[in-house]
N, C-alpha and C positions, 0 to 999 in steps of 0.2 A: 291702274295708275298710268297717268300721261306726263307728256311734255305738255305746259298749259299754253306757253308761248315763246314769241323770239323764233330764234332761224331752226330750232329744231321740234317747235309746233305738230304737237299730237304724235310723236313718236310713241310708243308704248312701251312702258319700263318694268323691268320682273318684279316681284315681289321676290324677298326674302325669304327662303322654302321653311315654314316653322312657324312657332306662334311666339317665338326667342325675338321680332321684333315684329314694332306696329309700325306700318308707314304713314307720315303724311299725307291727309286726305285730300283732294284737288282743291274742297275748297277751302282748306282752311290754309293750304300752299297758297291758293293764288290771292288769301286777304291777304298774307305776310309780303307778298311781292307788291300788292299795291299798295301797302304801306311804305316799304323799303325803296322801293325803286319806282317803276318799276320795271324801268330797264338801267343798263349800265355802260359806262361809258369807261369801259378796263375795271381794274383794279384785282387784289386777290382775297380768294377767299378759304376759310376754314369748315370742311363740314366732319362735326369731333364725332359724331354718334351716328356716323352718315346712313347704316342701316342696309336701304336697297340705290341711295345715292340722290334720291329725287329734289331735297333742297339744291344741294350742288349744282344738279346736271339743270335744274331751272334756271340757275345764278348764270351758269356759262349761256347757255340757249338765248340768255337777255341780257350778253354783253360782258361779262362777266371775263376777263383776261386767264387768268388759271383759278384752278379750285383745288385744292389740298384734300382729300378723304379717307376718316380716320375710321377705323372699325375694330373692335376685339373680337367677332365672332367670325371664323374663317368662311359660315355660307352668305355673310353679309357682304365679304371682302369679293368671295365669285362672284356673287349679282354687281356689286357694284362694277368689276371690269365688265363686264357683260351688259349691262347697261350704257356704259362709256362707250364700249365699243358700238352696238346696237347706233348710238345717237353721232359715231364716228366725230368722238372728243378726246380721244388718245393722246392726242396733243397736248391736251389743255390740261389733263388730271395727274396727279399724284396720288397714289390708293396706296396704304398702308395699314397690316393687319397692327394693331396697338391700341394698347386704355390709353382710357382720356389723360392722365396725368402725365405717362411715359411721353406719348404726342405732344403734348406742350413743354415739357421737357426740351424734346428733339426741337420745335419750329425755334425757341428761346435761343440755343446754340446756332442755328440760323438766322439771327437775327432777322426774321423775317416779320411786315407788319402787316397785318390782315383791313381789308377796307369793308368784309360781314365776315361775322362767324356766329356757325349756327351750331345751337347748340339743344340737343333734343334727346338727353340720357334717359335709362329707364326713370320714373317717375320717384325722386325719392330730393324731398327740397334742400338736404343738406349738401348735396352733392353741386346742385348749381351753384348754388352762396359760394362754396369753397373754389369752384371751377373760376367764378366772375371774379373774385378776390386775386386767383393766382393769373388769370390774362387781365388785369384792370395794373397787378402788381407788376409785372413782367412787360409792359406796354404794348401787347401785342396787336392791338386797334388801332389804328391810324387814327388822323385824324378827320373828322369826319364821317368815322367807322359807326356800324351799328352791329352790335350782337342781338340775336334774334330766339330767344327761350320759348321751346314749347311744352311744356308742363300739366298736369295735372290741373283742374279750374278748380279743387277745393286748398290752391296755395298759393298766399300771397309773397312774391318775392317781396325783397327790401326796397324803395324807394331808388337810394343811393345804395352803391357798393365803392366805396373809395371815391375815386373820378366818374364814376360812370354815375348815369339817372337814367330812372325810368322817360321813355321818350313818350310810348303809348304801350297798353294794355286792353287786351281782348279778350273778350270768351266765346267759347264756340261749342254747344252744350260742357262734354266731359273734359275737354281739353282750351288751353288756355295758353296765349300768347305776351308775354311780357320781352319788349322790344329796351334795350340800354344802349345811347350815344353818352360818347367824351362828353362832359361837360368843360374842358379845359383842359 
């Protein structure tokens, strides 16, 4: 795994020691950014299942102002500082060992509003539905924001979830991208 682009271009980033998490593969990282971006000009971002951190630390490397990274397994949480630090984005990161729920919990009390948040749990489709519902409900997407799902290609999210719509959907053999902006 690398940095694919932006100012911290081909760094090389750990994996997560285990088979407790799958990273994003380069290429199927660098469709989502040229969908997304595919560079940025600030803003902040959420990475809830961040793993070994490689969404995030792409989002920062391409402009990206801070990145928030969320993990419940303590050797996910090492690589991701280890990573940060490797890419020398210490500055820019927030790492915190927490599940997805307690975390959105916490940014809600922060009133904080995300302009991506990526979201890439173990593969299990009720789990996003519920996640998109509770930041679609809690507003935690700016405007203009895009949340970015990478899921399993044998499941269709929903169209809409509240405010949000499908913007585009990919597949990439076993893994499968479904992208949702605000629609209002």
């Amino acid at each position: 795994m690398r940095v694919i682009s932006g100012t911290r271009k081909g760094k090389i980033l750990k994996a997560v020691p285990g088979s407790s998490t799958r990273p994003t593969t380069d290429k199927v990282k660098e469709a989502i950014f040229n969908i997304i971006g595919p560079y940025f000009d600030g803003g902040l971002g959420l990475d809830l299942f961040a793993g070994s951190g490689g969404l995030g630390i792409e989002a920062l490397s391409r402009g990206a102002e801070k990145v928030i990274f969320v993990d419940r397994d303590g050797k996910a949480i090492q690589t991701i500082h280890e990573n940060v630090k490797t890419c020398e984005l210490e500055d820019f990161a927030e790492i915190f060992r927490n599940d997805a729920e307690r975390a959105l919990k916490a940014v809600i009390k922060r009133e904080l509003s995300f302009q991506f948040i990526f979201l890439d749990p173990p593969y299990k489709k009720q789990q996003l539905v519920k996640l998109l519902e509770w930041i679609e409900r809690a507003q935690l997407l700016s405007l203009n924001g895009t949340i970015i799902c990478e899921h399993s290609s044998d499941i269709q999210l929903p169209e809409t979830v509240g405010n949000l719509c499908v913007q585009k959907h990919e597949k990439y053999g076993i893994i499968a991208i479904t992208i949702y902006e605000l629609t209002k």
